[in-house]
C-alpha positions in Angstrom: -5.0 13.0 42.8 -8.6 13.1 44.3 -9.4 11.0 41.0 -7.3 8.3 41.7 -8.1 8.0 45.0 -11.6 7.5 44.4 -11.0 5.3 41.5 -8.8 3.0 44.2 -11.4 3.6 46.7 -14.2 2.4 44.3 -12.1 -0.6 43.2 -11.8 -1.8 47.0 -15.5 -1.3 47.7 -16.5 -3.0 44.4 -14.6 -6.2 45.8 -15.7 -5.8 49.4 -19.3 -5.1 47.8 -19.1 -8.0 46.1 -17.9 -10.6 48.2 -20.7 -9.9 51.2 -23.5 -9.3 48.8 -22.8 -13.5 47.9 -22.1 -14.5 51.0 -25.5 -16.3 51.2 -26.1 -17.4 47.8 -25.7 -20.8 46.9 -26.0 -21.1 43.4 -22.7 -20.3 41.3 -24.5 -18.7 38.1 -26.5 -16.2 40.1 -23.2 -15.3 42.9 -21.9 -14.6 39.1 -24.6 -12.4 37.7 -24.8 -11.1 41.6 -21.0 -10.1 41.4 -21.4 -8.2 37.9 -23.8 -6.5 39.4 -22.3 -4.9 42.4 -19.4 -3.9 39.7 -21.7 -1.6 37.5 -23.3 -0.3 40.3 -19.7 0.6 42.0 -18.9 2.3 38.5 -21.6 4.4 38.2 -21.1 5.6 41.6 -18.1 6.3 40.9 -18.7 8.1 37.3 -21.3 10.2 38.9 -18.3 11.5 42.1 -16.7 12.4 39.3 -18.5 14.3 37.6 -19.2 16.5 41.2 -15.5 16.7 41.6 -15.0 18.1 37.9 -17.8 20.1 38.0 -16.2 23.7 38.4 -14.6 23.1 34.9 -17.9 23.4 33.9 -17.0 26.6 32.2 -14.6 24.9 30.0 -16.8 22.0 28.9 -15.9 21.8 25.5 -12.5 21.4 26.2 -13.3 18.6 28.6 -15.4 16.9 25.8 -13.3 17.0 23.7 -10.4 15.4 25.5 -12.7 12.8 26.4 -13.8 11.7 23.2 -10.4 12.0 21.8 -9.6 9.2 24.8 -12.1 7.8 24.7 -12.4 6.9 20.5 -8.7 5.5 20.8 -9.3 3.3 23.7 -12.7 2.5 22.3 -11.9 1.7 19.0 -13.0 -1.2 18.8 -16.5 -0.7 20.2 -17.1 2.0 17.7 -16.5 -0.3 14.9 -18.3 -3.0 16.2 -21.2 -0.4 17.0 -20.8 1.0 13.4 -21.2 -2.9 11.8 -24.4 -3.1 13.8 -25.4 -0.2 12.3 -24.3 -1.3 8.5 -25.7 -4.6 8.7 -28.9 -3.0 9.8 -29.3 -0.5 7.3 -27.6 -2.4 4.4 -29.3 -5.7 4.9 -26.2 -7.7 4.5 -27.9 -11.0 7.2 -30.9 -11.1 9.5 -31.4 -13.5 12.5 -32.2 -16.6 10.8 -29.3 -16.4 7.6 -27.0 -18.8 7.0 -23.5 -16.9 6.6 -20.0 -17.3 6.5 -17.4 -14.8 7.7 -14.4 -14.5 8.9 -14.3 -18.6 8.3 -17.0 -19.1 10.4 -20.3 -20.6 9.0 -23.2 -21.2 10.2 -26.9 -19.6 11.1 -27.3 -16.6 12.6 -28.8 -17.0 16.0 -28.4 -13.1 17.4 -27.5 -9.6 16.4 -26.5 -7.7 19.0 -24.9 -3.7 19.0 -22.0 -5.2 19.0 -21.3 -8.5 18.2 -23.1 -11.6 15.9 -23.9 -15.0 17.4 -24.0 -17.8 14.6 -24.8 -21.6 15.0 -21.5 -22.8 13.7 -22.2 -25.8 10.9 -19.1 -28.0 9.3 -17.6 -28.0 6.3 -16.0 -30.5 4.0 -13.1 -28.0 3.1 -12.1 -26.9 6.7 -9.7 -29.4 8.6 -10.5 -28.2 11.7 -14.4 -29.3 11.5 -15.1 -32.5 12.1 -18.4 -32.1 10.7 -17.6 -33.1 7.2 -20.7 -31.2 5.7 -23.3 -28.3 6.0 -24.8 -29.6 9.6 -25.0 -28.3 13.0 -21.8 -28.8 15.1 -23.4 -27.2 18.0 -21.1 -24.6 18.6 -22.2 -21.4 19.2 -19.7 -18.7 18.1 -19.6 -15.0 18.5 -18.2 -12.6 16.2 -17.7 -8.9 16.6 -19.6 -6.9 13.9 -16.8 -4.7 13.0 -15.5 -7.8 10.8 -17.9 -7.0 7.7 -15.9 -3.9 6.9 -12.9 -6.1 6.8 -13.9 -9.6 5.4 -16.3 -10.3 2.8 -19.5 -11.6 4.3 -21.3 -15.3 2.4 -24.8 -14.9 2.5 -26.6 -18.0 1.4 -30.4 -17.5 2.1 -31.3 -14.0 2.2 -32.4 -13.5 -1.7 -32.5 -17.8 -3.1 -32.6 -19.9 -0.2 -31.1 -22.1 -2.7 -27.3 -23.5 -3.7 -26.2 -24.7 -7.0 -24.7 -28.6 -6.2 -22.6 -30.6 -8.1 -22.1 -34.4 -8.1 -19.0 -35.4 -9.7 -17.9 -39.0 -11.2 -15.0 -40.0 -13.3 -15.5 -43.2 -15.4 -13.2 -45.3 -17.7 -13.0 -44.6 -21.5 -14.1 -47.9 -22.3 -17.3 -48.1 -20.5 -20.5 -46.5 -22.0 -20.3 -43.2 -20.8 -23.3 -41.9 -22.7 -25.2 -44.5 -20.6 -23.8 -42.8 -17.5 -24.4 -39.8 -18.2 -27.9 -40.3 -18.9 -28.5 -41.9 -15.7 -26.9 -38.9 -13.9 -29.2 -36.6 -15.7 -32.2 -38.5 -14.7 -31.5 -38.8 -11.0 -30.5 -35.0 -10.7 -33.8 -33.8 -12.2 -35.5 -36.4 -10.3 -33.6 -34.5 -7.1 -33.6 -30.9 -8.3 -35.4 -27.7 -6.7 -35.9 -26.4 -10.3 -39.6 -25.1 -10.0 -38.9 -23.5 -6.3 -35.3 -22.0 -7.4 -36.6 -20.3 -10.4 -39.7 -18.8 -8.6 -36.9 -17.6 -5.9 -34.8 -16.5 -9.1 -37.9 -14.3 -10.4 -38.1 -12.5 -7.4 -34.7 -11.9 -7.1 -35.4 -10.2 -10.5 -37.8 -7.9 -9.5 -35.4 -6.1 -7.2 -32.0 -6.7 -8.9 -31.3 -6.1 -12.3 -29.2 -9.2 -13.1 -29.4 -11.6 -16.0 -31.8 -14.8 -15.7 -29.8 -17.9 -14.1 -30.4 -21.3 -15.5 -31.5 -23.6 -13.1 -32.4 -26.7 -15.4 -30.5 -29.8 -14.3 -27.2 -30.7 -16.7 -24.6 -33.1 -17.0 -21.1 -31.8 -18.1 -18.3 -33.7 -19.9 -14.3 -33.5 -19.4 -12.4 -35.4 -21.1 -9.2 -35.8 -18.6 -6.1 -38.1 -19.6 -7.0 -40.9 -17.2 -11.2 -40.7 -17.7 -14.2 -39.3 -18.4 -15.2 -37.0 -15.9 -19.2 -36.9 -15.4 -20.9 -33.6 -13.8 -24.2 -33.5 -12.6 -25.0 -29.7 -11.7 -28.7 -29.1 -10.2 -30.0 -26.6 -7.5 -30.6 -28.0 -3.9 -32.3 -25.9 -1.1 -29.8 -24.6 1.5 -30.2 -26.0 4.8 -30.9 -29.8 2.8 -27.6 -29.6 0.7 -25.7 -32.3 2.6 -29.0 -34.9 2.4 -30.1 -34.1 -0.9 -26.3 -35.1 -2.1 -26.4 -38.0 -0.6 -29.7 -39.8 -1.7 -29.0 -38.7 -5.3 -25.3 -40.3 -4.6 -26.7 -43.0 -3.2 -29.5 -43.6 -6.1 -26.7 -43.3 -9.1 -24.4 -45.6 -7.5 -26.9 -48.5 -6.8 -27.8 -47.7 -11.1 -24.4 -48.2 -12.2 -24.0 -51.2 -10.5 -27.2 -52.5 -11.5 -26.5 -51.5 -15.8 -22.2 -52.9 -15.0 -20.6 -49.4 -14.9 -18.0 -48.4 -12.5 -16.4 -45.7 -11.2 -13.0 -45.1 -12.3 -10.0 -44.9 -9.8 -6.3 -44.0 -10.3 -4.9 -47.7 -11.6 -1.4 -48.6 -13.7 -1.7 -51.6 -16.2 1.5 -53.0 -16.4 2.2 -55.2 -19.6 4.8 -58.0 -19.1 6.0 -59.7 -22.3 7.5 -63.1 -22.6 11.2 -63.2 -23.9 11.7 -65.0 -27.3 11.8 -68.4 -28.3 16.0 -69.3 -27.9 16.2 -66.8 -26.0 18.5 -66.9 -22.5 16.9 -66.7 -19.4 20.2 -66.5 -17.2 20.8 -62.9 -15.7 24.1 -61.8 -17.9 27.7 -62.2 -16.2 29.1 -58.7 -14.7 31.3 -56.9 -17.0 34.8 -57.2 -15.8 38.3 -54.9 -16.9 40.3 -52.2 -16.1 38.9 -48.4 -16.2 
């Protein structure tokens, strides 16, 4: 009973506290900061008249510990596993201040890591409809994320051993146009685009402290035969934060070529053939059928 009246009596004086310590400040972010203050102070005053009022169990300590941390892991649960992410993400390098990530949906740069939760730049996406950033920019949200998530959802991490992304620029044209010509100008313009040299250096370090296989980062052009075209794939390695641009000037160079050399890009079309009747023959819709069922 003593315990709950000093935990009402703190409550009162926390308010009380509170209110006459920003009487005479004008400026609403530090009567905030102010406020909080007062609070924490009110609290530990309060934790520490606890602890004289519980002191004579003193004797029986470890029973008082323990039924503390027994409340205190259920109602703390998820500060302990935001607490333990911090720790993981720490010692297992999963991100650093300064990755670009994705997790829980969220992507983005990581701005902060804090004991308990992850502050990430938020950038767009073209997938996602509820970005209106329809690419890999800055939407200059800043979002918060406790770190208990990466023992729950897989974490993207998509500068911490390459810095670089494997792109792909996709164009479907008709059967009857020259398509070797097309695909030779999408080779040219992705090599002319592509990070090879700084990818594979990034690749060959990777190397030295994975064992994985060698990845080829050589700029291609893959063929797919598809029952309305030919569908044209230009794969080649970008770096990661230059994705979106580096998309669109080698976009923007292929187009301008195949208008300049008469190819186009195929679309979803019908050709509908219409042949005339023959000679004699009647033009005049036929009479309805008439008779009994």
């Amino acid at each position: 009973m003593t315990s709950v009246v000093l935990a009402l009596l703190a409550l009162v004086v926390a308010v009380l506290a509170g209110r006459l310590a920003t009487i005479k400040v004008q400026d609403t972010t530090n009567r905030y900061y102010l406020r909080k203050a007062v609070h924490y102070l009110t609290v530990v005053a309060l934790l520490f008249a606890l602890a004289l009022l519980w002191r004579p169990f003193a004797g029986r300590i470890g029973v008082v510990v323990g039924l503390l941390a027994a409340g205190l892991a259920l109602a703390l649960q998820e500060v302990l596993g935001a607490f333990a992410g911090w720790v993981s993400i720490l010692t297992g390098r999963q991100f650093r201040v300064g990755d670009r990530i994705q997790m829980c949906g969220v992507r983005g740069d990581v701005l902060d890591i804090t004991p308990l939760r992850t502050r990430i730049l938020e950038s767009g996406s073209s997938s996602d409809p509820e970005s209106w950033i329809r690419g890999r920019q800055y939407t200059g949200r800043v979002v918060s994320l406790s770190n208990r998530f990466v023992f729950t959802s897989p974490v993207f991490n998509s500068s911490t051993v390459l810095d670089h992304l494997w792109e792909e620029l996709t164009l479907p044209v008709p059967y009857e146009a020259d398509w070797h010509l097309a695909e030779r100008i999408l080779c040219e313009e992705a090599q002319n685009i592509s990070a090879t040299a700084d990818a594979q250096h990034a690749i060959e370090q990777m190397r030295h402290r994975y064992p994985v296989a060698d990845a080829e980062v050589d700029p291609r052009v893959f063929i797919r035969a598809t029952p309305n075209w030919i569908e044209l794939s230009a794969r080649f390695v970008v770096p990661v934060r230059a994705a979106r641009q580096v998309k669109d000037q080698v976009t923007r160079r292929v187009l301008d070529r195949f208008a300049e050399n008469g190819l186009r890009v195929a679309s979803v079309t019908q050709d509908i053939t219409v042949r005339p009747p023959p000679p004699g023959a009647s033009t005049r819709p036929a009479a309805p059928a008439t008779g009994r069922p």
